[in-house]
C-alpha positions as CSV (number, residue, x, y, z in Angstrom):
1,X,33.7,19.6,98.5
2,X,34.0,19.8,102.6
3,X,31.7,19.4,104.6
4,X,31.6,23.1,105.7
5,X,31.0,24.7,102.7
6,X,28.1,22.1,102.4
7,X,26.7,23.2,105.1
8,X,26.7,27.4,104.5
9,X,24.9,26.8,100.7
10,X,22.8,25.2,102.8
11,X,21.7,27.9,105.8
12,X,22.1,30.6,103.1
13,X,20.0,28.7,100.4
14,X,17.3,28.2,103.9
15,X,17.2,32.1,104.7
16,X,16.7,32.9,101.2
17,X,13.5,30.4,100.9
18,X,12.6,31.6,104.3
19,X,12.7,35.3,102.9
20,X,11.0,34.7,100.1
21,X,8.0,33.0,101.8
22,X,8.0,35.9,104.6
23,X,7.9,38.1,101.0
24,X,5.3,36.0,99.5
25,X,2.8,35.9,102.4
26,X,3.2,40.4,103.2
27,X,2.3,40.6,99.1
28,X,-0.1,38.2,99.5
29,X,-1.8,39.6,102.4
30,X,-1.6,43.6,101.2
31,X,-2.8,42.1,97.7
32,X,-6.1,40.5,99.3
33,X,-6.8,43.7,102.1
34,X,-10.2,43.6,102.2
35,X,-10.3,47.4,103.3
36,X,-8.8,47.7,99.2
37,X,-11.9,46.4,97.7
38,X,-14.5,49.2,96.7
39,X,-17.9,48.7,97.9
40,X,-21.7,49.8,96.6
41,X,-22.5,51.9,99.3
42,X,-24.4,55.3,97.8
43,X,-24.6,58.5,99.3
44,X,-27.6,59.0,101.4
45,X,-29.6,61.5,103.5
46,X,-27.2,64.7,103.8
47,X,-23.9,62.4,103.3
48,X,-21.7,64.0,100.7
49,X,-18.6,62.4,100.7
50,X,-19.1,58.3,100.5
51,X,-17.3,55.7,99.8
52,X,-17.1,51.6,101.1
53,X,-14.2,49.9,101.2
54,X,-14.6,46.8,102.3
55,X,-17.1,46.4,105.3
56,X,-16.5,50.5,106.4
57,X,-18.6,53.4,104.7
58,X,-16.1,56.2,104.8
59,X,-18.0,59.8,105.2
60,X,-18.3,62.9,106.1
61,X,-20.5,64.4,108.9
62,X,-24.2,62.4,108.9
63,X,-26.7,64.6,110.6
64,X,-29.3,63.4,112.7
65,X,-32.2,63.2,109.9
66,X,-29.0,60.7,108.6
67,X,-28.8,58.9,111.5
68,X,-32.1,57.9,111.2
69,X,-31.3,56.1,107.6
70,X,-28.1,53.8,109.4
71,X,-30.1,50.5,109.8
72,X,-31.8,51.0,106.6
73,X,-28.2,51.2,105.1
74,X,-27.6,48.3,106.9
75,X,-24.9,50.1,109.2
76,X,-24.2,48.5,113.0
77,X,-22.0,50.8,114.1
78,X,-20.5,54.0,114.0
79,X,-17.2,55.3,114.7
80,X,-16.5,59.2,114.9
81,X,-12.9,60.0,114.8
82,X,-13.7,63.9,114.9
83,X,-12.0,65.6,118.4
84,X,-14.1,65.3,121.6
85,X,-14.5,69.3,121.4
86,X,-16.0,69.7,117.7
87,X,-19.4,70.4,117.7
88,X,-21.7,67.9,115.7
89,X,-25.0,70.5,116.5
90,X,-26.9,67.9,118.2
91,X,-26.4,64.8,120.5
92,X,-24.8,62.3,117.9
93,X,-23.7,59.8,120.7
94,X,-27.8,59.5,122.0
95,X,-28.9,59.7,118.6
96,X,-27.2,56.3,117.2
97,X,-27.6,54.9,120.6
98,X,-31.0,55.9,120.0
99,X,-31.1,53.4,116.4
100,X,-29.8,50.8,119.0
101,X,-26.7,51.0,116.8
102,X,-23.3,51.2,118.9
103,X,-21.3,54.3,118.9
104,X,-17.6,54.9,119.3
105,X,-15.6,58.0,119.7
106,X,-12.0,58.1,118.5
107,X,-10.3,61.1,118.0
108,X,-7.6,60.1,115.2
109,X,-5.6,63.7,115.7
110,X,-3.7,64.8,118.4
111,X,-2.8,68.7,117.9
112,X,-2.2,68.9,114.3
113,X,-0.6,65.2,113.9
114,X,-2.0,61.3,113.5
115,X,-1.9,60.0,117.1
116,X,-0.9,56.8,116.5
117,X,-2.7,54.7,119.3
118,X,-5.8,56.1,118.4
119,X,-5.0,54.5,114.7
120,X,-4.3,51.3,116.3
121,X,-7.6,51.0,117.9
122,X,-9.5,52.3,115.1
123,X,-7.9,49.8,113.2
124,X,-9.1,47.5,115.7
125,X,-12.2,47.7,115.9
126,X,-12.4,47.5,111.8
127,X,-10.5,44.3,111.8
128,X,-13.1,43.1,114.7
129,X,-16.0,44.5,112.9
130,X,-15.2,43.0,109.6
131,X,-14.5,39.6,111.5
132,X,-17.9,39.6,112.2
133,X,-19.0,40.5,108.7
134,X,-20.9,43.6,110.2
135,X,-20.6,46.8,108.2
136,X,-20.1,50.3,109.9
137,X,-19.3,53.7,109.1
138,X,-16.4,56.0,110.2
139,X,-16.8,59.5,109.5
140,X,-15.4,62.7,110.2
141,X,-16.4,66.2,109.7
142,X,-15.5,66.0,105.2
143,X,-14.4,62.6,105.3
144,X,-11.1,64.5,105.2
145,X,-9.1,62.0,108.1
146,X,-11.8,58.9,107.7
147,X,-9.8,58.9,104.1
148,X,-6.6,59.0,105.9
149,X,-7.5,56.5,108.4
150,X,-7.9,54.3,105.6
151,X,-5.1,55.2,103.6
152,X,-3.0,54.2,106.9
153,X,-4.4,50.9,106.9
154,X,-4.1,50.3,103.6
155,X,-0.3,51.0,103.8
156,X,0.0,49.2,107.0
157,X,-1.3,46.7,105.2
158,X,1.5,46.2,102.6
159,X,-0.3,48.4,99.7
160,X,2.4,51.0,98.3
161,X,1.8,54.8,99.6
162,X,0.7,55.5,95.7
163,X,-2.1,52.8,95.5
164,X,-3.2,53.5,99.7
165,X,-2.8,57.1,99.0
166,X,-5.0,57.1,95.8
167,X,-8.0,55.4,98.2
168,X,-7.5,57.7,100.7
169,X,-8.6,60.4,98.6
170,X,-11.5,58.3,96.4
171,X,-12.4,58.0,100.2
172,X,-12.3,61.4,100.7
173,X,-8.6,62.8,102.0
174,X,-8.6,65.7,99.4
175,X,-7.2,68.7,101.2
176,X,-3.3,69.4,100.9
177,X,-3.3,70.2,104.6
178,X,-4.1,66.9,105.8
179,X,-2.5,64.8,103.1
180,X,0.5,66.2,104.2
181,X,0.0,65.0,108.1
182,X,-0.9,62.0,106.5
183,X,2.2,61.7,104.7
184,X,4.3,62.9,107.3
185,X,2.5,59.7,109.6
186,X,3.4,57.5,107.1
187,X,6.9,58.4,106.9
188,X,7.7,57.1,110.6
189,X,6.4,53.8,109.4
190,X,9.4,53.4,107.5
């Protein structure tokens, strides 16, 4: 056998092993997601749509009297990702500044589509957040894009769109209008 021939089994027989533990590592990664493990978190004050995965309560709109329940739930921040223009009906900002609890405002939709630097640093600041082991809660108005925030990740992640897409509405993304911008995000991923 020359030497040659030697040598390509043995680049080809490297890239395969090098493939396979790139491949072994993404599963490995997207299998053990902490954002794909369902938490206990129960619905509370006027919260109707709630769900935890991981260290983030996913929900739907809290209103102030809610607000006032965060550190009880043991929440240490909050992260809005409705549009600077939609109307909460009262001062959410000052009221879970107010609980000494940090408050972040991120909208996640640009027009009618996912604006995809506002999903990076959302997805920031839950990779932070759960680096510190401190729980928090994203909301929206129905939980309607918190579920596709997490969805996203979840996919980003290495989960397949079935499994991510399947938390995303337990998490509350239920209406066709915005599963389909969701979907049509997670296209350009591939």
């Amino acid at each position: 056998m020359n030497v040659h021939l030697i040598f390509k089994k043995i680049a080809v027989w490297g890239v395969n092993l090098v493939t396979l533990l790139v491949l072994s590592i993404s599963l490995s990664y997207a299998q053990n997601s902490p954002l794909a493990v369902k938490g206990d978190q129960e619905k509370f004050g006027n919260l109707q749509v709630v769900s935890q995965y991981g260290h983030v309560v996913f929900a739907d709109q809290p209103d102030k009297a809610t607000i006032g329940m965060l550190n009880d739930q043991g929440i240490s921040m909050v992260i809005n990702i409705r549009g600077e223009a939609e109307d909460e009906g009262y001062d959410e900002r000052k009221a879970v500044e107010e609980q000494g609890i940090p408050f972040i405002q991120i909208p996640y939709m640009k027009g009618r589509d996912i604006n995809p630097d506002a999903l990076e640093e959302i997805l920031g600041l839950i990779d932070m957040t759960g680096k510190n082991g401190n729980k928090i809660m994203l909301h929206c108005t129905h939980s309607q894009r918190a579920g596709s925030v997490l969805g996203a990740a979840l996919v980003k992640a290495g989960h397949s769109r079935e499994e991510a897409n399947a938390i995303a509405k337990d998490a509350g993304m239920r209406s066709e209008f915005i599963t389909k911008i969701h979907n049509d995000y997670l296209d350009t991923l591939n």
